[in-house]
Phi, psi and omega in degrees: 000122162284162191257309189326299182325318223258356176295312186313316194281334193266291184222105167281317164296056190242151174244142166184164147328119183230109154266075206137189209220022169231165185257015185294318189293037164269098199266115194247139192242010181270069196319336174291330186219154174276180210268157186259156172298166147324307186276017169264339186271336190268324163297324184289321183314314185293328187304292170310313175300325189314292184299334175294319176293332213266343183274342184332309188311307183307330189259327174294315197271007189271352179281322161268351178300144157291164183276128211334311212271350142324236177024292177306322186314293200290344149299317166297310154323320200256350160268344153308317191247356165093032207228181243205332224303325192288312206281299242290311201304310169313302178291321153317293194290330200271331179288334177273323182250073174318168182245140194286157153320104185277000000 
């Protein structure tokens, strides 16, 4: 578990210290709020990874999309020549990487 992530997710303003990769090394500095549990910062951890994974399709397909000024070409082409290349590629990509189901 990083503990930073999982602080990030729970109290993003929040200030405090991490000298180390445990939370005994949690130096928390925030007069405002109390220091979060363990188990509050590893729900938070958890939280994030949720989201992060449901977001994944999103990070496949921006890898697979070609690049803007590719793209415009094959638009302009396919309005030159009467032809699909560009939505076929669009559609390609979005049929390999689906957006998940809720």
């Amino acid at each position: 578990m990083d503990i930073l992530l999982g602080l990030r997710q729970i109290r993003p303003s929040s200030s405090f210290t991490l000298n180390g990769d445990t939370y005994e090394d949690l130096i928390w500095e925030d007069e405002n709020t109390t220091k979060p549990t363990l188990a509050e910062i590893e729900a938070g951890y958890n939280e994030y990874q949720a989201q992060h994974q449901a977001k994944q399709y999103q990070r496949d397909r921006k890898a697979a999309y070609k690049p803007l000024a590719e793209q415009l070409d094959m638009q302009y082409w396919d309005k030159v020549n009467g032809t699909t290349t560009w939505q076929d590629h669009i559609d390609q990509v979005k049929a390999d990487n689906p957006k998940p189901t809720e």
